[in-house]
BADRENKOL-687726 format. One record per atom (N, C-alpha, C, O): residue in one letter; y negated, z negated, x. Coordinates in steps of 0.2 Angstrom, whole numbers, plus 2048, in hexadecimal, padded with zeros to 3 digits. Layout:
residues N
AYZX...
***
This chain:
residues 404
X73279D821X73079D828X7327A382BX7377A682AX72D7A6830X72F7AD834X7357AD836X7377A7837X73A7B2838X73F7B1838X7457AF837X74A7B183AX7437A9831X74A7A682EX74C7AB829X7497B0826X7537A882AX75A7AC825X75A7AA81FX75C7A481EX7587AF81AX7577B0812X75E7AE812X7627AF817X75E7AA80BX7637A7808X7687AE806X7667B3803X76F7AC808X7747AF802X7737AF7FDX7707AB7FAX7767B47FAX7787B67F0X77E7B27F3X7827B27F8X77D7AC7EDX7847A87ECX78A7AD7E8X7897B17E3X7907AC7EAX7927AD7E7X7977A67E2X79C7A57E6X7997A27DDX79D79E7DCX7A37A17D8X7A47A27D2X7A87A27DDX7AE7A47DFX7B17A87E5X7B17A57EBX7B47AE7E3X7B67B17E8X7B47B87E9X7B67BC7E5X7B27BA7EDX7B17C37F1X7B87C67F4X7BC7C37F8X7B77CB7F1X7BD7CF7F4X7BA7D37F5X7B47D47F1X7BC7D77FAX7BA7DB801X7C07E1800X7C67E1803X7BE7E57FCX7C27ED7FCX7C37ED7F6X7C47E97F2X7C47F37F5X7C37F67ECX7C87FB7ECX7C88007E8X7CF7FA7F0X7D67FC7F0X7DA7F87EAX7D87F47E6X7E07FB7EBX7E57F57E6X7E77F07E8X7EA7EC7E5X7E67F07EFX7E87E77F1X7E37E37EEX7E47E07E9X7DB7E57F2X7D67E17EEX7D47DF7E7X7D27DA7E4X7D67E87E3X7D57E57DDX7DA7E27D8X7D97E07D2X7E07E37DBX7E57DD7D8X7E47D87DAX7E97D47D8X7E07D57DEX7E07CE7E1X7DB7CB7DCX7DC7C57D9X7D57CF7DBX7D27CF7D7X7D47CE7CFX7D27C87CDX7D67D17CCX7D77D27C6X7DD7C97C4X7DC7C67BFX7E07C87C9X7E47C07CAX7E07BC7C9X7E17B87C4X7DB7BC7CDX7D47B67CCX7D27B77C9X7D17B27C6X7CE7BE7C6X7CA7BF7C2X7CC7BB7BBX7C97B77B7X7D37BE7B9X7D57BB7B3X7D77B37B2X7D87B07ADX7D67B07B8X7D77A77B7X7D17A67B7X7D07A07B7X7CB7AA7B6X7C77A77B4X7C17A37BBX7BD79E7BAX7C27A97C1X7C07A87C5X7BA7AB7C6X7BB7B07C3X7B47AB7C9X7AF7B17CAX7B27B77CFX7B67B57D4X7B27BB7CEX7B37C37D4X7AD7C67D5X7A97C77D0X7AC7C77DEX7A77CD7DEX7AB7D07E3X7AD7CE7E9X7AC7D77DFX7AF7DB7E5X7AD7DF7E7X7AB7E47E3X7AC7E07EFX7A97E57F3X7AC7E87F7X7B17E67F9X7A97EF7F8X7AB7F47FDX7A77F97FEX7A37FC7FAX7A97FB807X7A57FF809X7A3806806X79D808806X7A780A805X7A88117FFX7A58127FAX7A480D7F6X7A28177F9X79C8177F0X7A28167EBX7A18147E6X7A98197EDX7AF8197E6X7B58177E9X7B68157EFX7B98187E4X7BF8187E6X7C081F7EAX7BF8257E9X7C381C7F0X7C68237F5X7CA8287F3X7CF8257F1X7CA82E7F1X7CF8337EEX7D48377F5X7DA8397F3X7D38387FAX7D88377FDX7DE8377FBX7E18357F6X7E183A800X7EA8397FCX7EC834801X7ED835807X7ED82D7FFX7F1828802X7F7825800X7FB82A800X7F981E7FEX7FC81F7FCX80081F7F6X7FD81C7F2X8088217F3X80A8227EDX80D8217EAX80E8247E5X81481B7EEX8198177EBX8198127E9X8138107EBX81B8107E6X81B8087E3X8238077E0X82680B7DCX8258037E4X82A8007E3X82D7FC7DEX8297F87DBX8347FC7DDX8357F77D7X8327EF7D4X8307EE7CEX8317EB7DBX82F7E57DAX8277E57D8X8257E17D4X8247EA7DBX81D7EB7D9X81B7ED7D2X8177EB7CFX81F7F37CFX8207F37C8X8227EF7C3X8207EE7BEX8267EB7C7X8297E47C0X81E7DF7C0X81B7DE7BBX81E7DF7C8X8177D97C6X8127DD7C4X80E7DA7C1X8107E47C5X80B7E87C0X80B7E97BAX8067EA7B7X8137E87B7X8157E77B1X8117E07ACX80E7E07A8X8157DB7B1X8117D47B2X80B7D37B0X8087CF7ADX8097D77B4X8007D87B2X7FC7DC7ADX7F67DC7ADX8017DF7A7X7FD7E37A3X7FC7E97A5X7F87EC7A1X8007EC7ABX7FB7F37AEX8007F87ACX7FE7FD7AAX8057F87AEX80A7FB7ADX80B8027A7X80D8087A9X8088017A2X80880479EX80480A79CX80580F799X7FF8097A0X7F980B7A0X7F98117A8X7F78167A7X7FD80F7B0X7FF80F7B3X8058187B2X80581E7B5X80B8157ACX81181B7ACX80B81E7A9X80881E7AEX8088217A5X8038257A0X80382C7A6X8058327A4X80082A7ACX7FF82F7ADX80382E7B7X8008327BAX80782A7BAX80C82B7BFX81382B7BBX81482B7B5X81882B7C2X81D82E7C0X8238277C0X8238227C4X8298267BBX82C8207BFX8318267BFX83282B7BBX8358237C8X8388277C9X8408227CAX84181C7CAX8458277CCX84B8217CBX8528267D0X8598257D0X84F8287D3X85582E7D9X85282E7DDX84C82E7DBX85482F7E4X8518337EBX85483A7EBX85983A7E7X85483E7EDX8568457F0X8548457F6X84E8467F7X85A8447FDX85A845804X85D84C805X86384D805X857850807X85A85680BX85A858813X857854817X85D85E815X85B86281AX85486481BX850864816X853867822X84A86B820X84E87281CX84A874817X85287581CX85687A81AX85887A813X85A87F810X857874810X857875809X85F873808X862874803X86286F80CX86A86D809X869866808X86886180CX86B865801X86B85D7FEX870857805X876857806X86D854806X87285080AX87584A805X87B849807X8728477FEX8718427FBX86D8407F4X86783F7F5X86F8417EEX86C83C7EAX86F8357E9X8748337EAX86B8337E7X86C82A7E8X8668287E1X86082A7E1X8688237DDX8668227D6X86581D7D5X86A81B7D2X86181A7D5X85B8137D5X8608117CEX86180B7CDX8638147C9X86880F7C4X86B8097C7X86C8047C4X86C80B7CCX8738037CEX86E7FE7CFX8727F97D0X8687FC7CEX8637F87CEX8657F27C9X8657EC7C9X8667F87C3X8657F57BCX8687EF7BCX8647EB7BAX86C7EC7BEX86F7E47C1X86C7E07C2X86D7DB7BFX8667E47C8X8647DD7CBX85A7DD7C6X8577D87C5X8587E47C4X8527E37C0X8517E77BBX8547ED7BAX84C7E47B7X84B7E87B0X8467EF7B1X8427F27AEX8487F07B9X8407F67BDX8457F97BFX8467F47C3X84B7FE7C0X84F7FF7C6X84A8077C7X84C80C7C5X8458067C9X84080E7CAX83C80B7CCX83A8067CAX8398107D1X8338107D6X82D8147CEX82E8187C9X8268117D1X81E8157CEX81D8187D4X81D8167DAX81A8207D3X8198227D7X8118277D2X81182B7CDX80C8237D8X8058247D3X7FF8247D9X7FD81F7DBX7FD82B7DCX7F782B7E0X7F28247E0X7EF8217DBX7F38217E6X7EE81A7E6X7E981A7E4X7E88147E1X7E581E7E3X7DF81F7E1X7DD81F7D9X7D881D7D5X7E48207D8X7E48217CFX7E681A7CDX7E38187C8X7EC8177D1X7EC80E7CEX7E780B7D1X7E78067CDX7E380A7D6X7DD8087D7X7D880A7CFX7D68057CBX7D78107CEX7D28117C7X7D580B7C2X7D28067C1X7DC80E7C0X7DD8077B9X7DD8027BDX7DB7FE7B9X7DF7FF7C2X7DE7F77C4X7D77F77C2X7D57F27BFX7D37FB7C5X7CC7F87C4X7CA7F77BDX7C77F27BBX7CC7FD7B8X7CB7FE7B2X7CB7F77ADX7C77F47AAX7D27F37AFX7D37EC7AEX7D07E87AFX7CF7E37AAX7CE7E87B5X7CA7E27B8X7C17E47B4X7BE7E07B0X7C17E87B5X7B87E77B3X7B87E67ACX7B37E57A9X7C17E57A8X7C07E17A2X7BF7DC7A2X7BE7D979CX7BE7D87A8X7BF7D27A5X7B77CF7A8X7B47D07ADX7B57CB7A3X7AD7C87A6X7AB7C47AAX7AD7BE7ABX7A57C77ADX7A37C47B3X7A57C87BAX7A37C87C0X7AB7CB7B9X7AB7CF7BFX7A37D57C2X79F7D87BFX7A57D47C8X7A07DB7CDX7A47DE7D1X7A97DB7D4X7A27E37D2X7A57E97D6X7A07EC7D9X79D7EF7D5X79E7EC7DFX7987ED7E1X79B7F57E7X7A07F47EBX7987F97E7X79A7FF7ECX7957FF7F2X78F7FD7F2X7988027F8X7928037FCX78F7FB7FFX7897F9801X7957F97FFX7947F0802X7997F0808X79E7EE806X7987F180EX7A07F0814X79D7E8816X7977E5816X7A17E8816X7A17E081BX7A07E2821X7A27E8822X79A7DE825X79B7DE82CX7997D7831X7957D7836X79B7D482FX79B7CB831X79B7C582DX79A7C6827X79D7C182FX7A17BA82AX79F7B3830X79E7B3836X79E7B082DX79D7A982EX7A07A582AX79E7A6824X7A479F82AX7A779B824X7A6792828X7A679182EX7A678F823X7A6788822X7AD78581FX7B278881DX7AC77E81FX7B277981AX7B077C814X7B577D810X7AA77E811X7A878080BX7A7786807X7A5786801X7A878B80BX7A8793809X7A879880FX7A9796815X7A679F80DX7A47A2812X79F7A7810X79E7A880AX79A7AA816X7977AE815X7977B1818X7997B081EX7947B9815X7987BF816X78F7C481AX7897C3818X7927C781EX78B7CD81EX78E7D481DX7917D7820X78B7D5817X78A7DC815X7847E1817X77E7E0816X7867E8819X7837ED81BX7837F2815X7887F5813X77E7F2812X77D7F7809X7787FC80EX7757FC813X777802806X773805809X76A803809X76680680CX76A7FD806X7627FC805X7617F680EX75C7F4810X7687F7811X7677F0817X76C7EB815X7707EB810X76A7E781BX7727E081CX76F7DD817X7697DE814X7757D8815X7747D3811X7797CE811X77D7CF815X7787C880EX77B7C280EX77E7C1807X77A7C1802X7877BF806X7897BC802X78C7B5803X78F7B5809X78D7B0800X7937AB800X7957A97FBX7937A77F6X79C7A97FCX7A17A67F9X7A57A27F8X7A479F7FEX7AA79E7F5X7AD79A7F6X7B379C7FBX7B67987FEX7B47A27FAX7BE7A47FFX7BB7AB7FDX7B77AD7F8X7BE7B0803X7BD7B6804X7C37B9805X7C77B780AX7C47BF800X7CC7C4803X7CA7C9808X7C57CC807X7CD7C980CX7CC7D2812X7D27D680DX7D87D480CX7CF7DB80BX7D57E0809X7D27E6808X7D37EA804X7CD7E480DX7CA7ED80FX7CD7F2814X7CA7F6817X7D47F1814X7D77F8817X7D97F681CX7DA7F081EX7D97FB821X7D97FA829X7D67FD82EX7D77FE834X7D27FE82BX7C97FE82FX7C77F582DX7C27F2831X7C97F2829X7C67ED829X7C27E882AX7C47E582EX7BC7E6828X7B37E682BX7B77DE82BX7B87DB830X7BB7DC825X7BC7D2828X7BF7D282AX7BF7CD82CX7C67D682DX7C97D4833X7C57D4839X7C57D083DX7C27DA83AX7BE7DC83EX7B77D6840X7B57D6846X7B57D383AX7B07CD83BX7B37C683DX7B17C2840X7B97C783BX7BE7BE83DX7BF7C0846X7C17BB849X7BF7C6849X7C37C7851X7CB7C5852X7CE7C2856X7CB7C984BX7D57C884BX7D87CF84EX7D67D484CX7DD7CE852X7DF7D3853X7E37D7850X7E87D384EX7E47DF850X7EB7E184EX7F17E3850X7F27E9852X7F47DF850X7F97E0856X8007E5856X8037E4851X8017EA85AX8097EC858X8067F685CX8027F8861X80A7F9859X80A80085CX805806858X802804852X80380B85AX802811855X806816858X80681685EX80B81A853X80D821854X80C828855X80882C852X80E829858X80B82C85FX80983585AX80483985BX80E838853X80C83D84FX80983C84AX807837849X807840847X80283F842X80884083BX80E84283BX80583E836X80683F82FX80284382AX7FC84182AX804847826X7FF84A824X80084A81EX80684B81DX7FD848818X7FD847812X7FB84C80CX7F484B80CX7FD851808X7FB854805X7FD8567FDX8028587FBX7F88547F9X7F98577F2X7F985D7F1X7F58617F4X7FF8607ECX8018677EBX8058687E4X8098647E3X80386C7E1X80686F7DDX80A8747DCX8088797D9X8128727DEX8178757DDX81D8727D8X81D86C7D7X8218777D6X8258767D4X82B8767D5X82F87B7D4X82E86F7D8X83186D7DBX83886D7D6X83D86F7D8X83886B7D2X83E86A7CDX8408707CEX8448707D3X83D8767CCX83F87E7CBX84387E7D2X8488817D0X84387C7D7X84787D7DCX84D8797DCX85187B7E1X8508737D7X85586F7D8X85286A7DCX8558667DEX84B86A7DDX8498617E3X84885D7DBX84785F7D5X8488587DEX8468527D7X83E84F7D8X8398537DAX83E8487D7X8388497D5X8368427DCX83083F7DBX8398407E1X83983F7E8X83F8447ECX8448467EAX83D8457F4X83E8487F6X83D8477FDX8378477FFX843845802X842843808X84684980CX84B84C80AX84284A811X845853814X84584E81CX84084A81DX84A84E820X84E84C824X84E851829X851856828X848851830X847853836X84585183AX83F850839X84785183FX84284E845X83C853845X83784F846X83A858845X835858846X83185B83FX82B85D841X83285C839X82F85F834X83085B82FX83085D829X833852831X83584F82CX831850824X82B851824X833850822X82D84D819X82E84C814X83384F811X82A847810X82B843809X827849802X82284C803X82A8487FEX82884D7F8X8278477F3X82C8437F3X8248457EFX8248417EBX8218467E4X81C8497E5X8238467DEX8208457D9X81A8407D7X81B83A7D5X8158417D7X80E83B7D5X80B83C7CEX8098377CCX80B8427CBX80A83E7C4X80A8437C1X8078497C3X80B8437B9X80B8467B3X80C84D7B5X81184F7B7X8068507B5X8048567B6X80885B7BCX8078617BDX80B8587BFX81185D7C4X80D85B7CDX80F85E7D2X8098577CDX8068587D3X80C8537D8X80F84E7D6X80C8567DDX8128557E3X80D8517E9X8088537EBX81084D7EAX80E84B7F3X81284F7F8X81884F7F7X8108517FDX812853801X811853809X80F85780EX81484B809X813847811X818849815X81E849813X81684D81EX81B84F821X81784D826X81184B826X81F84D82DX81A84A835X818853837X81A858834X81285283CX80F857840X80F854847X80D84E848X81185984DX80F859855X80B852856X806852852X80B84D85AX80584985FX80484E862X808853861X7FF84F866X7FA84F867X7F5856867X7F185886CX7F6858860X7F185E85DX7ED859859X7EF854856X7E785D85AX7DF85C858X7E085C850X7E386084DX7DC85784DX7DC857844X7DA85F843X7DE86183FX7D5864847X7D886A843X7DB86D842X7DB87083DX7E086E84AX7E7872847X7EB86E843X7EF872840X7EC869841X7F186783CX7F1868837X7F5869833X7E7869836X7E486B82FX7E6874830X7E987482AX7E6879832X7E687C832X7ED87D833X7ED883831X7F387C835X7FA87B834X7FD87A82EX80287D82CX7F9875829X7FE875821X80087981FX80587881CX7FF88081EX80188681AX80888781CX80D887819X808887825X80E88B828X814884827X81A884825X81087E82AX818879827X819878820X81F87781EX81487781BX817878813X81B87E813X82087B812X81C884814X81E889813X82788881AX82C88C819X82688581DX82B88181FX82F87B81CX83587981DX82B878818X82F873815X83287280DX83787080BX82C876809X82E877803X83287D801X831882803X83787B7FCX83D87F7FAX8388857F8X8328857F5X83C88B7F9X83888F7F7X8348927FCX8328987FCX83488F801X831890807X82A895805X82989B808X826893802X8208977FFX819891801X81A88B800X813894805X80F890806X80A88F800X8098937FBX807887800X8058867F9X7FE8837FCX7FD880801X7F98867F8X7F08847F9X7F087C7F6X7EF87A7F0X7F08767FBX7F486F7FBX7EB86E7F4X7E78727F4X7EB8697F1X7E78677EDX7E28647F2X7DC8657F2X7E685F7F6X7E18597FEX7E685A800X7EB85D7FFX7E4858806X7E8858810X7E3851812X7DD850811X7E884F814X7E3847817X7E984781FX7EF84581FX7E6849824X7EB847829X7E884182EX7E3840831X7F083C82DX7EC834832X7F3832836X7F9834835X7F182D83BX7F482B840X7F682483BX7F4821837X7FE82283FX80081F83AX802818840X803818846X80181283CX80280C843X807807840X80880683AX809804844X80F7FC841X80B7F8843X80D7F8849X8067F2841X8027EE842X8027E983EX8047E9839X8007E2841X8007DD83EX7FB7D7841X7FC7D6846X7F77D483EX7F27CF83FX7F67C7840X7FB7C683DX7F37C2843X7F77BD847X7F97B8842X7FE7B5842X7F37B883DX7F37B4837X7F17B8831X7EE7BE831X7F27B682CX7EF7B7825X7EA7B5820X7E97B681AX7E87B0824X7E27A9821X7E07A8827X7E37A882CX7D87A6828X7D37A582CX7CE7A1829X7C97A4828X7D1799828X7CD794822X7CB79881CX7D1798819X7C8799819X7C779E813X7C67A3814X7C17A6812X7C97A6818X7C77AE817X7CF7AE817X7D27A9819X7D27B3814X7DB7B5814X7DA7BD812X7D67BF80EX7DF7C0816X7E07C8817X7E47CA812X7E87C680EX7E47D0811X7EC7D380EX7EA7DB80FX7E47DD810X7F07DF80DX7F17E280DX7F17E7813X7F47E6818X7ED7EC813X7ED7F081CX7E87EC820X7EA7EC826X7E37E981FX7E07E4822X7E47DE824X7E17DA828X7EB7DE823X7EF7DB826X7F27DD829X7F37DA82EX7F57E0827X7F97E482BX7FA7EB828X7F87ED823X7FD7F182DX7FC7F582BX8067FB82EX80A7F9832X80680082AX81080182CX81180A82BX80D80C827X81480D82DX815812829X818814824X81E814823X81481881FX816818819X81C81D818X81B822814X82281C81CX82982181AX82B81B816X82A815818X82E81C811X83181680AX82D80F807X82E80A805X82581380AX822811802X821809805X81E806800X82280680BX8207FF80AX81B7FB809X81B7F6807X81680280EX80C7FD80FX80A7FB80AX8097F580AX809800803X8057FA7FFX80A7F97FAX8087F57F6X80E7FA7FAX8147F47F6X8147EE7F9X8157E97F7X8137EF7FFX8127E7804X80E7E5802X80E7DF7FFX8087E8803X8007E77FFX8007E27FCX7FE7DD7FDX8047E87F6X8037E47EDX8067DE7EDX8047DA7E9X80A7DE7F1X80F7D67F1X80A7D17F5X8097CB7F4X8087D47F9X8027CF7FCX7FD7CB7F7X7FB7C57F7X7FC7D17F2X7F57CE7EEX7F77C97E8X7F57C47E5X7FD7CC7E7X8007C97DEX7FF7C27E1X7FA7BF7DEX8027C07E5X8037B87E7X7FD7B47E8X7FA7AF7E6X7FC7B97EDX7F47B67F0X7EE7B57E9X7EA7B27EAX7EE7B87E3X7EB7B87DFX7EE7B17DAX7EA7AC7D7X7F37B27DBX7F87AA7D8X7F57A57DBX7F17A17D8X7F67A57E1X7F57A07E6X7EE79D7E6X7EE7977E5X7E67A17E7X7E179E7E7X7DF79C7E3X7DC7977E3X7E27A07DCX7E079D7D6X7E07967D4X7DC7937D0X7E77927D7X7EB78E7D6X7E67897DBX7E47847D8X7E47897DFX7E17857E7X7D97857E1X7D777F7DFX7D678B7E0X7CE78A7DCX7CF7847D7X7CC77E7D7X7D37857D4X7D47827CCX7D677B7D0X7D17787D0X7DB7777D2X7DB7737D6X7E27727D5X7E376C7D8X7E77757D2X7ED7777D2X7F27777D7X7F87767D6X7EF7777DDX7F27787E1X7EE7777E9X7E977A7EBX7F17747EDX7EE7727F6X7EC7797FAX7EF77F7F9X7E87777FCX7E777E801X7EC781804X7EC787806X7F277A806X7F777E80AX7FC784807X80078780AX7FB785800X7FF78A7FCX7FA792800X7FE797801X7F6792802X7F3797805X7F679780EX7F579C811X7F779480FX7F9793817X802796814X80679A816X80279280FX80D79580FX80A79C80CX80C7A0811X8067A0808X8067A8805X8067AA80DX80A7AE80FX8017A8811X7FE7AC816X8047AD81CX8047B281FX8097A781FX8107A6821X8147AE820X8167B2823X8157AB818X81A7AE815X81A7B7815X81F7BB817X8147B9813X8117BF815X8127C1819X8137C781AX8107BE81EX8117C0824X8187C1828X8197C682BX81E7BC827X8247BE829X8277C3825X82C7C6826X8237C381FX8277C981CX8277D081CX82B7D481AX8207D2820X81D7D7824X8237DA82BX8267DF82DX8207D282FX8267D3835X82E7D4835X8327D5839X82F7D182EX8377D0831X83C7D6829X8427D6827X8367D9827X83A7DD821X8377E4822X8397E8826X82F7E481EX82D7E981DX82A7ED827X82A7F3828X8287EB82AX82A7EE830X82F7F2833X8307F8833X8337EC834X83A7F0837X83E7F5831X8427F9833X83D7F582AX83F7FA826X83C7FF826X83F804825X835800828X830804828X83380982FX83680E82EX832805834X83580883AX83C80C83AX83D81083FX84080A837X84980B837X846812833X849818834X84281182DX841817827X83E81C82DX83F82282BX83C81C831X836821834X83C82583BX83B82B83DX84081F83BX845823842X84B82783DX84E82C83FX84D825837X85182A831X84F82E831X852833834X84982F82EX84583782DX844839833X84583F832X843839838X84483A840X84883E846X84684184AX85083A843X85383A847X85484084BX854845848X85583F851X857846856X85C84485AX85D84985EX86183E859X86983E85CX86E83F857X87083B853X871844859X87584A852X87A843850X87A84284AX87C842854X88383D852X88083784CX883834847X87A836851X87882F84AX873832844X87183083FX872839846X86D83A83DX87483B83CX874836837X87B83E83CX88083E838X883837835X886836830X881832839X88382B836X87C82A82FX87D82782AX87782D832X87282A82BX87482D826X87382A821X877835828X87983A822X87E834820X87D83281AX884833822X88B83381FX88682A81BX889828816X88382881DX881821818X87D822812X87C81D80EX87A829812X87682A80DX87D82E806X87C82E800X88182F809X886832804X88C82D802X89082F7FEX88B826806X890823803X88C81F7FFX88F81D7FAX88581D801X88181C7FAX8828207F3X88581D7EEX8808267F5X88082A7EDX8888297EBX8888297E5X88E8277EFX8938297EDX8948217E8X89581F7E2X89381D7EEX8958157EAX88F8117E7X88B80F7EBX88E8107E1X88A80E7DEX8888057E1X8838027E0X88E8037E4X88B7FB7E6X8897FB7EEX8867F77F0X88C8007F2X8868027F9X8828057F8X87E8067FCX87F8087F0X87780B7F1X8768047F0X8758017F5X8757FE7E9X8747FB7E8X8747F67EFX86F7F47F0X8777F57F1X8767F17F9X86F7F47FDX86B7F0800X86F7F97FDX86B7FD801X8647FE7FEX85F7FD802X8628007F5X85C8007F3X85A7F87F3X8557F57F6X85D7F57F1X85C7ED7F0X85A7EA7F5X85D7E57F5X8577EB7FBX8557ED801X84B7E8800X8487E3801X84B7EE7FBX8447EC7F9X8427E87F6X83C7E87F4X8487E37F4X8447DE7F0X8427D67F5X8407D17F3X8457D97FDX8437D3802X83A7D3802X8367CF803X83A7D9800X8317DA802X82D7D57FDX8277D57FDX8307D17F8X82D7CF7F4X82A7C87F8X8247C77F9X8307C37FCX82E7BD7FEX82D7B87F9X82C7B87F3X82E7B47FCX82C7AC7F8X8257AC7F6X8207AD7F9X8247AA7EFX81E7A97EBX81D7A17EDX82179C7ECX8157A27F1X8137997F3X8137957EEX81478F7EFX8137977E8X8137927E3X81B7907E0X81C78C7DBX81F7927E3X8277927E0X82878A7E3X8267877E8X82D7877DEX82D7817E1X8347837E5X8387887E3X83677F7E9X83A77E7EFX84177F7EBX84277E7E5X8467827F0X84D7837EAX85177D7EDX85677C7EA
***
């Protein structure tokens, strides 16, 4: 009939919405229980971008968990010390992810361009059959029942119609399904920019390690080693309220400011973005369930966002699996989406924030308090070990754990 609405492409299972590592580790969970996946996103590829490139302990044990790990260290770095300096080049602190060994068989951070653990997560996934990966698919509206949801897709040939049984948003933080449910995101944006750049220097040659935290109120920055071949990140704050091009045309003079050697370096990429502490009121909206920046969203000084991400997805892939199969009540999806959530507010936020006023500070008396606790770290191996072991609160209660 004129004007009626052409049936949806069924889908029988679940669509995931973003073609990141929250998405496609959510993905590769169901996929392997033997569930259907069609995963879409807005992007013809994965993003190359420099975003982000820590990966923490806990997230390396459950990538390990997954088979990926291996495949993962080949070409990132595991790394197992911090080096806290001055912008002047004076060490204030090494401190040595060993005292870990206690409490796990991972006491080291992976540190691996997103983009790159994205490629083998996907690598993974499209082994296994019946998956789809669909590029050039955004979400841009949703409609849901007791018995699925259906999705509007904007491709390049025109809109279209999918349904599914249960829908993940973990399309970032532009997010087309938060954006389609009318969730708000609640919380601040910081008022400087951050600027993110790949570079290749030779940071050993100077005595830096292979992380590197330079401590300033205004020229703060992180050095990370990201992989194999010697390439460096090199994320520093810049002024609020300069226009994206002077910032872009500024990297030379603040590299040349911040790296030892004080020599400016021609960056590989420059991605300059505003950085926000946000969070959405829920994490499930009948079958649609968020995670990762589409949930919430942090600043990335100590590496939290998609380590939160990744913990978002591992569980939530546990979780739906167990609910499709029949394994488990829908309520195990209302406790991941809870739990996720306090773990956001009441861990990886406020750590995020306290990490961002560290690298920051500008009252002399209390950066000497940050200083003087960063060296009784390095000095006593059970206050570092107090202090990294920090990050295994980000883990949270698994829905499926039974009660202690």
């Amino acid at each position: 009939m004129e004007g009626s609405r052409a049936m949806p492409e069924r889908i029988d299972g679940v669509i995931v919405a973003g073609a990141g590592p929250v998405g496609l580790v959510s993905a590769l969970k169901l996929a392997r229980a033997g569930i259907r996946v069609v995963v879409l996103d807005a992007e013809p590829g994965i993003i190359q971008a420099p975003r982000a490139v820590v990966y923490h302990s806990p997230v390396v044990e459950a990538l390990d968990r997954m088979g990926l790990l291996e495949d993962l260290r080949e070409i990132g770095v595991l790394k197992q010390d911090y080096w806290w300096w001055t912008i002047d080049g004076t060490l204030i602190a090494r401190i040595d992810m060993a005292v870990l060994a206690r409490d796990t068989r991972y006491p080291f951070n992976l540190h691996l361009g997103q983009n790159n653990l994205a490629r083998i997560v996907l690598r993974h996934l499209l082994r296994v059959p019946g998956v789809e990966l669909r590029w050039g698919h955004g979400i841009t509206g949703l409609r849901q029942d007791d018995d699925g949801v259906t999705v509007t897709v904007e491709t390049e040939g025109g809109e279209t119609e999918l349904r599914a049984d249960w829908l993940i948003g973990a399309d970032g933080g532009r997010s087309g399904v938060r954006r389609a449910l009318g969730l708000p995101l609640d919380g601040v944006t910081w008022p400087e920019w951050f600027v993110a750049t790949d570079i290749r220097y030779d940071m050993e040659a100077h005595g830096y390690g292979t992380a590197n935290l330079v401590i300033d109120p205004d020229h703060w920055a992180i050095m990370p080693k990201i992989d194999q071949t010697g390439l460096f990140r090199c994320t520093y704050r810049e002024h609020p309220g300069l226009p994206e091009e002077e910032v872009r045309r500024l990297v030379p003079e603040r590299q040349a400011m911040i790296l030892p050697g004080r020599a400016p370096v021609e960056p590989v990429a420059v991605s300059p973005y505003r950085v926000h502490d946000r969070c959405v009121p829920g994490f499930r909206a009948g079958r649609v369930l968020l995670a990762g920046d589409a949930a919430h969203l942090v600043n990335p000084i100590g590496g939290l966002g998609l380590t939160g991400g990744l913990l978002d997805a591992i569980p939530l892939g546990d979780a739906l699996a167990a609910v499709i199969a029949g394994r488990a009540e829908e309520a195990v999806l209302d406790d991941w989406a809870e739990e996720r959530r306090r773990v956001f507010l009441e861990v990886v936020s406020p750590a995020a924030k306290e990490n961002r006023r560290r690298m920051s500070e500008r009252d002399p008396a209390r950066r000497e308090e940050d200083f003087a606790r960063l060296r009784r770290m390095a000095e006593d191996p059970e206050v570092a070990r107090q202090g990294l072991g920090q990050v295994f609160n980000v883990v949270g209660r698994h829905p499926l754990a039974q009660p202690a």
